[in-house]
N, C-alpha and C positions, 0 to 999 in steps of 0.2 A: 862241471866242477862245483863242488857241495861251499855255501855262502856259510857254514858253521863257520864258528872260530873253536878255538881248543875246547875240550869240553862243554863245550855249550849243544845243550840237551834238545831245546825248542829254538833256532833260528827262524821259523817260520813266522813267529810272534812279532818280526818286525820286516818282515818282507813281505805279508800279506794280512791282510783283516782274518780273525778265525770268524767259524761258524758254530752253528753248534752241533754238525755231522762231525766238526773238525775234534770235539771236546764230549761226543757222547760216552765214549769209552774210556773216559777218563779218571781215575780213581781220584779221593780226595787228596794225596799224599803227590798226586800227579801237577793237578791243580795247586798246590801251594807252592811247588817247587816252579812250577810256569811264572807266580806271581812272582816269587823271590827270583826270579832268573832278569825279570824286565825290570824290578828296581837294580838290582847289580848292576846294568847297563846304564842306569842314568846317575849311578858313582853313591850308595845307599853306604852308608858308614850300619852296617846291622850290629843291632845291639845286643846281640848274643854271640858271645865269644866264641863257641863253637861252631855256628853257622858262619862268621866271618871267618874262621879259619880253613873253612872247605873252600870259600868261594877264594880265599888268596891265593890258592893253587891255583888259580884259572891268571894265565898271564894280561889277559882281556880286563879284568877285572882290578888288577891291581892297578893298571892305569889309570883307571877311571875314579876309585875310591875315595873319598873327601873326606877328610875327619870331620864328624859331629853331622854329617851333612845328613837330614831329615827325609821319612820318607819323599811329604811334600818338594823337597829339594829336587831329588833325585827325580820325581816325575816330572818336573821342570826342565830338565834335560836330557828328558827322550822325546820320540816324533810322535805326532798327532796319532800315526798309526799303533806307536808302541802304547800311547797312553790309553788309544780306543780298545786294544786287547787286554791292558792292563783292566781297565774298568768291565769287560766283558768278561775275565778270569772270576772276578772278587763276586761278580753277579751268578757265575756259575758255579762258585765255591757255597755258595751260602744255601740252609742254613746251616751247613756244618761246619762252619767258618774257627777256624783256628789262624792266631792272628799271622799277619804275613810274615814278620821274623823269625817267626820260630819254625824253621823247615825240618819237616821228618826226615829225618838224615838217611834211615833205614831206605829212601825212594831215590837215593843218589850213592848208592853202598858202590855198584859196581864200577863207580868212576872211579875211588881211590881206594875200594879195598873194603870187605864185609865186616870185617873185625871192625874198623871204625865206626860204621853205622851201628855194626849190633852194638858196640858198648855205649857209645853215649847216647842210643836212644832207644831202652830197652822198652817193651810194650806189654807187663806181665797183665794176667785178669787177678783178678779176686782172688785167695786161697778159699773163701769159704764159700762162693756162687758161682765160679769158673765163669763171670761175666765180668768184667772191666767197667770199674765204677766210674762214671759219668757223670761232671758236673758242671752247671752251663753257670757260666758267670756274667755278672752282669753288670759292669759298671756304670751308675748313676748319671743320665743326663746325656746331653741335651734329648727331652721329650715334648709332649703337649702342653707337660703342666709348669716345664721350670729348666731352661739353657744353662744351670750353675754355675756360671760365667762370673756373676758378680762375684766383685774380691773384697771378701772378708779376712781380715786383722794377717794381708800381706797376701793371701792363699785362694784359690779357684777351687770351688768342689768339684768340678766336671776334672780341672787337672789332677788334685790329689786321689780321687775314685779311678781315674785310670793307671795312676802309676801304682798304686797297691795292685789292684788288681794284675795287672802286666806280671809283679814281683809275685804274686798268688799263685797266676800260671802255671810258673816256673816252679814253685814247691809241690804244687800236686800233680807235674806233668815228672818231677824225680820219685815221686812215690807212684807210680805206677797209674795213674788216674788219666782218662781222656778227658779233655777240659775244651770246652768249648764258649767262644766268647759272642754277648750279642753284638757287638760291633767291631768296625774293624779301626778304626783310629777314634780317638778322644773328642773329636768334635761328630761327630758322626749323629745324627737325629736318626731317632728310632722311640718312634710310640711306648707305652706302656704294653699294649697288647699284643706291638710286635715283636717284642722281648719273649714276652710268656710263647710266644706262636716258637720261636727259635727253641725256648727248652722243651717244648713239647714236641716240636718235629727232630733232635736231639735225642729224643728219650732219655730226656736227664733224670737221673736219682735223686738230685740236690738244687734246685733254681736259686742260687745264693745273687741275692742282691746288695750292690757295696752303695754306699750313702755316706754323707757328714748331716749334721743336725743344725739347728739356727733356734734356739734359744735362750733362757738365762742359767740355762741349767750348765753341766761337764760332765766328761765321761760316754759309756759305750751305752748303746741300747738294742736288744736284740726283737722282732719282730715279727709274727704268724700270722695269718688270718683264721683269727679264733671261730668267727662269724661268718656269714654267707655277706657279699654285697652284692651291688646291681648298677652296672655300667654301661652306657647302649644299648639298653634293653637286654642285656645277656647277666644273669643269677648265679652266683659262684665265688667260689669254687666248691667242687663235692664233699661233700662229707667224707669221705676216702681221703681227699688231702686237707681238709683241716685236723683230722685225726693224725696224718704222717707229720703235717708240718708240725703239728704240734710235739710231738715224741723228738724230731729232728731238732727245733728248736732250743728244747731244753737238753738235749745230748749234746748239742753244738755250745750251748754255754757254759757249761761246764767246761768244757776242756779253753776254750776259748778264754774264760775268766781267768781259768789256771797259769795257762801260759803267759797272758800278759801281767802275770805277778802285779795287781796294783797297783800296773803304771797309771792308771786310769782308773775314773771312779765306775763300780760295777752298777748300770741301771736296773737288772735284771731282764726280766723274758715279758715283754706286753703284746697285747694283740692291735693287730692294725687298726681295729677302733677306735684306739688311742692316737692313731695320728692325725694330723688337720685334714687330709684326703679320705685319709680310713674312717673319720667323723661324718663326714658327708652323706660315703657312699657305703657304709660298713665294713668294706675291706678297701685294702689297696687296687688299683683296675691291674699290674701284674699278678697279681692274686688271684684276683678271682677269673682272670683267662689261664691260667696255670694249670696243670694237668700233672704236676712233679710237686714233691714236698718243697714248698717253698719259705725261704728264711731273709730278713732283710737288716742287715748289719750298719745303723748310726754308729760310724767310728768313733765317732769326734763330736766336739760342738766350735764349729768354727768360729761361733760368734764369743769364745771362751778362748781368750788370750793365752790361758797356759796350756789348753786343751791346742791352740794352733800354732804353739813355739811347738811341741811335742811332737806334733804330727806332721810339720816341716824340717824337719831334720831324717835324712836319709837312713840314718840306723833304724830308727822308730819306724819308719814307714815299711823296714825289712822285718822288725820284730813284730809288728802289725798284722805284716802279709803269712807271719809262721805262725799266731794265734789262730788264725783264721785257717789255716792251714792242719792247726791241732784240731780245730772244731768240726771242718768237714772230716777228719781221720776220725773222729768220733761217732759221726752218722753211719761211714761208712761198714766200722768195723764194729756197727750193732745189729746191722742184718747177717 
C-alpha cells in the first residue's frame, strides 16, 4: 500500500533519510520541487501566489497552511528526518540554487495540466544568442567583513538587500532570464568568495551585487573593479572582466538612473577603489574571485533619513527592484 498522499510527488522525503544514489539523477527543477514539497508539509504560507495556488489543490496541504507562517516556521513542524532531507535537498541544489518558493511549475505540469505550467512559467532564450541570459544575484550579507544586522534610522541592510532582491527575482524570472541566487534565506553566511565561486559555477552573464551604503552622503552608487586587487594571496580579476564589468556598468546605469526618474540622487559609475574594502585591497574580494562581469549596486544610504523613509516603504522597494531590472535588460540586450 503506497504512504503518498494525493499528489504528493516525493513521500519517500519523510519515511526515509535520502542518499545521494537516491538524488543523482535528479534535475535542478526536481530538486526545488522536493524542497517546496517538505516545507508544504510543515504548513509554509509561500509567497508566490502562483506556487500557493498549485500546492492548494493538494487537499494534504490545505490542512496544514498557516497564514504568514515562515519558512523557518514551517521547518519547525516537520521531523528530524524531514528537516535532515530538507537540508540535504538545499546541499544538493547548490550552486544552482534558485530560491525555495519559487518552484518551476513546468516540473509539476503533469499533476494539474501543461497548459498551466507552460503559461505561467515560460523559459524563452535570448532572441539574439539562442542562450538564456543568466544572472546570479547577490544579496549583501551576512559575510566575513559585515552581518548588516545593525539597524540604521529603523531598517537592516541584510533585510532590505534581500527583500529587493527576492522582488528582482521575480522581474527578471517574467522576462525570460534564469536567475540564480547566492543564498538561500536572508541570514544565510556566505563569504565574499563564495559568492563569486556560485556565479562562476553559474556561468553568469551578470554578478549583480545588491548593497545599502553607510555614509554622510544619499542616493544610488553603481560600482566595477576598474583595478586588479589581491586577496588570499589570489590577483584579480582579468583583464577580460574589468573590461566587461566595465561596459556592463555603465550600460546598467543608464537605464537604471532612467527608470528611477530622480527618486534618488544619481552617484554615478565608481570603481571599487573607491570603497573602504576596495581601498585596502584594490578591488572588492567578490571581484576579484569573479570570472562574470560584475556590478555592485549601493541602493541607498541608510544612515540618510530620507534615503531610509524611501527605501522602507514597499512601493519603492518594487520600483527599486524594476530599475534594477531595466539596468540588467540593458546589459543583456547589448550583446
Amino acid at each position: 500500500m503506497s504512504l503518498a498522499r494525493p499528489g504528493e510527488m516525493f513521500s519517500e522525503t519523510r519515511t526515509r533519510r535520502l542518499t545521494a544514489a537516491d538524488v543523482g539523477g535528479w534535475d535542478a527543477d526536481k530538486l526545488r520541487y522536493g524542497i517546496n514539497e517538505i516545507y508544504a508539509r510543515g504548513g509554509y504560507d509561500f509567497a508566490t501566489p502562483e506556487i500557493k495556488d498549485i500546492f492548494m489543490r493538494l487537499p494534504w496541504y490545505r490542512d496544514r497552511v498557516v497564514i504568514g507562517r515562515s519558512q523557518d516556521e514551517a521547518a519547525r513542524h516537520l521531523s528530524p528526518l524531514e528537516n535532515a532531507n530538507l537540508e540535504f535537498l538545499h546541499v544538493s541544489a547548490k550552486p544552482v540554487y534558485v530560491r525555495p518558493i519559487k518552484l518551476h511549475l513546468a516540473a509539476i505540469g503533469f499533476l494539474f495540466g501543461a497548459t498551466i505550467a507552460q503559461s505561467l512559467d515560460a523559459d524563452p532564450a535570448s532572441e539574439k544568442s539562442g542562450k538564456q541570459c543568466c544572472v546570479c544575484i547577490d544579496p549583501g550579507h551576512p559575510s566575513e567583513n559585515n552581518d548588516g544586522g545593525a539597524v540604521t534610522n529603523g531598517l537592516r541592510e541584510v533585510t532590505m538587500n534581500w527583500e529587493v532582491a527576492l522582488l528582482l527575482c521575480d522581474e527578471l524570472e517574467k522576462d525570460g532570464m534564469k536567475v540564480v541566487m547566492t543564498k538561500k534565506s536572508e541570514g544565510e553566511f556566505i563569504t565574499n568568495k563564495d559568492r563569486a565561486a556560485i556565479a562562476n559555477e553559474s556561468d553568469a552573464d551578470l554578478f549583480l551585487r545588491l548593497h545599502a551604503d553607510a555614509g554622510k552622503s544619499t542616493g544610488f552608487t553603481i560600482y566595477y573593479p576598474r583595478k586588479e586587487g589581491t586577496v588570499h594571496g589570489v590577483t584579480g580579476p582579468s583583464k577580460d572582466v574589468r573590461q566587461s564589468s566595465a561596459a556592463a556598468a555603465n550600460q546598467f546605469h543608464t537605464a537604471f538612473a532612467a527608470a528611477l526618474e530622480h527618486e534618488l540622487r544619481d552617484n554615478g559609475v565608481k570603481g571599487d577603489e573607491d570603497t573602504f574594502i576596495g581601498r585596502r585591497q584594490g578591488a572588492l574580494t567578490g571581484s576579484i574571485f569573479s570570472e562574470a562581469p560584475t556590478i555592485l549596486v549601493e541602493m541607498v544610504f541608510l544612515t540618510n533619513p530620507k534615503d531610509a523613509e524611501w527605501i522602507k516603504q514597499d512601493r519603492n522597494k518594487q520600483t527599486m527592484a524594476r530599475a534594477l531590472a531595466a539596468g540588467v535588460r540593458a546589459v543583456r540586450d547589448s550583446h
